[in-house]
Every structure is written in C-alpha cells, then in structure tokens.
N, C-alpha and C positions, 0 to 999 in steps of 0.2 A: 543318520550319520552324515551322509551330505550337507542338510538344511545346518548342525552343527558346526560341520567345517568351514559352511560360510560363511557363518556369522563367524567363526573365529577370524577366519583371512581378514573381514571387514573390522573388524576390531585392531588386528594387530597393524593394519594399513593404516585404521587412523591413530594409533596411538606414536604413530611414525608421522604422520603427516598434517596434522589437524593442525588449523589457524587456533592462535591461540585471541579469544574472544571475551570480551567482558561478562557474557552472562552466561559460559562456559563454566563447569565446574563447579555450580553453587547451586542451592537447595531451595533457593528463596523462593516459593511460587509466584509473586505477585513480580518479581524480576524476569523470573522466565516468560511471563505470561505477556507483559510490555512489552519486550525481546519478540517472541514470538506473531506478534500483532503487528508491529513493526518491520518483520522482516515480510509478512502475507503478498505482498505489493512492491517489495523496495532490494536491493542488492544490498549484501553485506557493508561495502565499502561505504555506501551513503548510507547507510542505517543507523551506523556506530555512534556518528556524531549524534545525532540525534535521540539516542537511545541515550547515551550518556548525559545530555542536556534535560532531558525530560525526567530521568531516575533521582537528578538532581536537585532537579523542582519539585517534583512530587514522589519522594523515596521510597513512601509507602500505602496504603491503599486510602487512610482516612485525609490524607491530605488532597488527594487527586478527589476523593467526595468533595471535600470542601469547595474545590476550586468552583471558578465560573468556566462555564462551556468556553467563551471567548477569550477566557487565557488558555485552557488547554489546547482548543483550535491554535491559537500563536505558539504553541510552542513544538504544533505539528508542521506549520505551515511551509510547505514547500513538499512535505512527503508525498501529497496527494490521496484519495482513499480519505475523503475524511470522515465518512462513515466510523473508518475503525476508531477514531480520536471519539468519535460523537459516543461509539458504545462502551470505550473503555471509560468514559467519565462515567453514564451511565450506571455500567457495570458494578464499576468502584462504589456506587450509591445505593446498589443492591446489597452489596457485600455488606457493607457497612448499618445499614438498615435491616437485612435479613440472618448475618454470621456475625455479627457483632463486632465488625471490620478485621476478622480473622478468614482469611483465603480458606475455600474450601478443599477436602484433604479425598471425598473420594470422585472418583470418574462420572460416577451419573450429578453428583453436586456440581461438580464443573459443568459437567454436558449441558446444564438446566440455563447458565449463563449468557447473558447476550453479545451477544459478536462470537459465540465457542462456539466454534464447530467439534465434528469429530479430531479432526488434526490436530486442533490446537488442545483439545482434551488430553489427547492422549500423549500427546509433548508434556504438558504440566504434570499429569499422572506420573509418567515415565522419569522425566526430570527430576521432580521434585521430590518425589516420593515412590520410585521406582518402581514401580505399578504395573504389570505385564499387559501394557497396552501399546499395539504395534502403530509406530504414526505412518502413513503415505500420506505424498505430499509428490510435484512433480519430479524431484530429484528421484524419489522410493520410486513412483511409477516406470520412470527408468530406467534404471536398475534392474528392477524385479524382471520386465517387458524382454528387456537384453538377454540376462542370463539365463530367465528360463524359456524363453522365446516366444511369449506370450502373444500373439498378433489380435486381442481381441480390444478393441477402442477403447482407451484409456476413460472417453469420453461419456460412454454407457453405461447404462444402471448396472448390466451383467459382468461389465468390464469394472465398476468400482468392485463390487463385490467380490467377483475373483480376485483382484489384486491384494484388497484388505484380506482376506481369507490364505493369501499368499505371503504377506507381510507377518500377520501373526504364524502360520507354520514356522517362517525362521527365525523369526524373535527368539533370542536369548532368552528363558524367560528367570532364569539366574542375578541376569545383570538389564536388564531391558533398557535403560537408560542410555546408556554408553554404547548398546547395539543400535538405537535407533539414532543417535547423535553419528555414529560410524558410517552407519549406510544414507545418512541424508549427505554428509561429508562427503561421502565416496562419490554420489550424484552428482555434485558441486563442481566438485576439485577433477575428480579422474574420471568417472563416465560422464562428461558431459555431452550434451546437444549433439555437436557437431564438430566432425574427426575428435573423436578421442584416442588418446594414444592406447591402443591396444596392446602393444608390444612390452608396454613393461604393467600392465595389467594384472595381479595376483589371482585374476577371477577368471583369466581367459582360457585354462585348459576345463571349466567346466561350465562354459557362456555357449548357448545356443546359439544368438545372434551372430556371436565372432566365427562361429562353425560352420555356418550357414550362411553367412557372409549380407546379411541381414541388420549389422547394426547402423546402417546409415536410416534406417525403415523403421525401426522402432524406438518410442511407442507409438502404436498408432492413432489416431485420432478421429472420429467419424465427421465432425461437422469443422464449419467454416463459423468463425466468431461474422457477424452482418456489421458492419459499422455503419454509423449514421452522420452524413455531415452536416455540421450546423454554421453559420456566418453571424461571428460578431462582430460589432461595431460601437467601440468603446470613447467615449469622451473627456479625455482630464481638462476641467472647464476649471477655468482660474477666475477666478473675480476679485478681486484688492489682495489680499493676503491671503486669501482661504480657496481652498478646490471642495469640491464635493466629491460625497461616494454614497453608496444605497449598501442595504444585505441583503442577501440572497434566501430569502424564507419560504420560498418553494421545495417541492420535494424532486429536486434536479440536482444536477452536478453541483459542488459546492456550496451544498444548504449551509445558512447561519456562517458564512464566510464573506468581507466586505468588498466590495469590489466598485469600479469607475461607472457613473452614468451609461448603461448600455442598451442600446437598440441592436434586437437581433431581427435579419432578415433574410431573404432566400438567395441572397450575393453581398458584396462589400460595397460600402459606399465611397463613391467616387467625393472632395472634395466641394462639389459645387453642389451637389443634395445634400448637405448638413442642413443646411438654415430653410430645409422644406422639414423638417421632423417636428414633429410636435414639442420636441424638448426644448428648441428654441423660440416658438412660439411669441408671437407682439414683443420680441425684443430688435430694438432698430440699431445696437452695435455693436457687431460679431465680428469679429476677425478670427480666420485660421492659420496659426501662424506654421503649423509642421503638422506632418502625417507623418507614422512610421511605415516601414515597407509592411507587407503581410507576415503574419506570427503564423507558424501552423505548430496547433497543440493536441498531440492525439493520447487521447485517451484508449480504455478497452474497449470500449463501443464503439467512441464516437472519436472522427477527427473534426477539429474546430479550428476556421482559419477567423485568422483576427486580426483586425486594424483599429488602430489608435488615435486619436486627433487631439492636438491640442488647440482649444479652443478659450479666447479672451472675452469677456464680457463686464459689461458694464453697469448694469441691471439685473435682477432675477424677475424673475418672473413665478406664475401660481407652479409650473411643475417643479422647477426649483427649490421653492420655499419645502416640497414634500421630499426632498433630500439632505443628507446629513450633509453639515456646511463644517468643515474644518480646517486648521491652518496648515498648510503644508508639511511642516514639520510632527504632526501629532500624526502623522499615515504609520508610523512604525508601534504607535498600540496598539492596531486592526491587523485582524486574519484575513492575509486574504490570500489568494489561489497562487499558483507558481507562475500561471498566465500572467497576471496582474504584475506579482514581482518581478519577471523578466523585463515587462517596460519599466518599470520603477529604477531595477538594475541598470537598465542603460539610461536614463536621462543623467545617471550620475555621471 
C-alpha cells in the first residue's frame, strides 16, 4: 500500500507540474528513443533544439539509415557523446535491415540494439508501449536513495541491482509509463542534487533521508571518476583562399569528426616552437599572426586544454598535401567537435 501511494503522490505531482516537452505524450518509439539518446549526456534545455532539428531531418527511422555518418554527425554537432550519433545511425541500419524498418515492439528486441542499454529499454518499453518495465537513471537513483534511505553506492553492482529491484517494487504496473516519466520528473524538478526544497515536498512525511536529516548525503557514490589531461595544439593554417583540416579516424574522442591540423603534446606550445614541428617542415615563410588564449574543454574523463594559432603560408609542403585543403567558407559542411566551434565562434 505504501509502494502504491507513492507512486500515486509522484504521478499527481507530475501531472501538476511537468514541463510540457516535444516528445512528451506520444507513442512513437523511434521519437522517444532519439529523445532519449539525446537527453543520456545533454540538459533538457539544450536538448530540445536539437532534438527538433534532427526529427526534422530524419523523422523516421529509414531515412536516418539512409543518411551518411557525416551528415548525421553535423547535425549532432555541438551535443558531444558522439558515440550516441555514431550508434543511432547504426542502429537505424540494423532496424531497417533486420525489422523491416519497423522499431521493435518488445523489451529483449530493444535490449538487443546498439547504444540500448537497459534504461533506455525500458523508457521505449514503458513509453511507447507501456510495458511494466521500471527505468532508473540518475534522477530514479535519487529519488529511490532519499526516500527509502538507501546508503548503499549507487555506483555498485549490488547497489544497481537493489535500486532496479527497488524501482520495479513501486512501478505502477497499471500505468508504468507516466510513473516512470513522474519519478524521473520529480528527480529533475523537485528532488534535485543540491538543497532541495523539502518543505513543500509531497513525499516528505514518508522520506527516510528527510527524517534523518540525510538528504544532503544521498545517493551515495563509492568511486571518484580519474580524469586524464591532455594538451592540444591546433593550427588554422591559411594559404591563398583555403585552410586545411584532417578527421579524427582513431578510436578517441571525436572519431569521424573534422577538426584543424593538430599536434598534441605533454604542454602547450608557446609561439616561437611552431615552425620546429614537423608540420611546418622545409617551408621558408611562415608568419603567426594570433594565438588564442588557452580553451579548457572538459570532458567526463578527460580535461583538455587547448590552444589555437593562426598560421600564414605560402607553400605547402609533403605533410600538407596529406591534408584536406578547403576554402574557408565550405568549414560549415564538416562535423566537427564544440572545441573546434568555439574558436570558429569567435573568429566571427
């Protein structure tokens, strides 16, 4: 009866207070599933635009097949994660080659999909086809952690499992859709992170954490993310009308995304060591006319500082010629990183 009542408070809280969202309220699995992919890594507010920009493009799943990798990269470009772009074309190719470009309809056909996890399974389940599958996701971890006062790391094998095993107990399993869109909502909006308003809280006469005076503590967490820093050093080399750029076909941050001539090193280069780099190699006239100050671009891993030089030349040379040579104005057909479009952004 409890697990009951809470899911009702959480339901009638959000049908009082829920953002009203584009991929809100519709059935369409390949919509939710975009939606959902999009939101793994990115805030509501910047999601949107881009979510509606991309549904646009590609509405539905056999046109996102068709597409090329490099238009669908450009029209993630900026979100970051572009792993998730790389598996939803992918995906879309599987679908389309193994469902007959019809989205599959149960939980283990999802499950089987690339880039689906359990979460995002059990969202399109639950969504789409209201399916009694409970999603946790950091908001549900939350939530769940708080009010039944769970202290065991969100982070651990024993801690996912109790939570999911916690999640399904209070699953609607009537309505599971709209329970699990209520208690990700409720994570978002009203229990968040850090001070949450407690006091007008519909969950707080029966929140362990609140009782216990414990919610600034959970969820708890056992490990430390290690980040790794890396130092780039990027060149926008002009020569007559045309700059160059390379792609990123390693299996690193922003594979198959295009980016400026770059030397990475164990520091940033100062100015008067450019024209010792191999990139500039037997050419006799190089001018540097600007450096930007230092970028710092952090990632989940890794934080990467980065400097920019714009560099004149007159000549190319043999490493040159194994670069893509383009005119300045054709850079807005190329995907490339938010790193990259920040300096691009301010030269404007």
């Amino acid at each position: 009866m409890l697990q009951y009542n809470i899911s009702k408070a959480l339901t009638n809280w959000y049908l009082e207070n829920k953002r009203e969202l584009p991929w809100r309220d519709i059935t369409d699995p390949y919509r939710i599933w975009i939606s959902e992919i999009i939101l793994q890594q990115t805030r509501v507010n910047q999601g949107m635009s881009y979510y509606l920009r991309f549904v646009e493009r590609f509405p539905e799943v056999k046109s996102l097949a068709d597409a090329d990798e490099d238009e669908v990269l450009k029209y993630w470009q900026g979100l970051g994660y572009y792993s998730r772009a790389r598996n939803l074309h992918k995906t879309a190719k599987i679908i389309t080659d193994k469902h007959d470009g019809i989205f599959p309809k149960t939980h283990s056909d999802i499950l089987q999909l690339r880039g689906i996890g359990e979460y995002t399974a059990a969202a399109i389940s639950s969504f789409a086809y209201n399916q009694p599958y409970a999603v946790v996701d950091g908001n549900v971890f939350r939530v769940l952690s708080r009010i039944f006062g769970v202290e065991t790391p969100i982070d651990s094998t024993t801690g996912k499992k109790e939570f999911t095993q916690l999640a399904l107990k209070l699953l609607d399993k009537n309505e599971p859709g709209l329970h699990n869109q209520a208690i990700m909502e409720f994570g978002a909006l009203q229990c968040v992170p850090v001070l949450p308003d407690c006091g007008i809280c519909p969950l707080q006469a029966v929140c362990k954490a609140y009782s216990l005076n414990l919610v600034d503590k959970l969820p708890v967490k056992a490990t430390k993310t290690k980040v790794r820093e890396r130092f780039f050093n990027y060149f926008y080399i002009e020569f007559q009308d045309k700059i160059f750029i390379q792609k990123r076909t390693e299996k690193d941050i922003w594979q198959n995304l295009f980016e400026l001539p770059l030397v990475e090193s164990d520091r940033l280069f100062e100015p008067h060591e450019i024209t010792e780099n191999d990139l500039f190699a037997n050419l006799k006239h190089i001018e540097i006319s600007s450096e930007t100050p230092t970028f710092k671009h952090i990632l989940s891993h890794q934080r990467i500082f980065a400097r920019f030089f714009t560099v004149h030349i007159s000549e190319k040379n043999n490493f040159l010629n194994n670069l893509i040579e383009i005119k300045k104005d054709e850079l807005d057909n190329f995907a490339v990183s938010r790193l990259t479009l920040l300096f691009f952004e301010k030269r404007k």
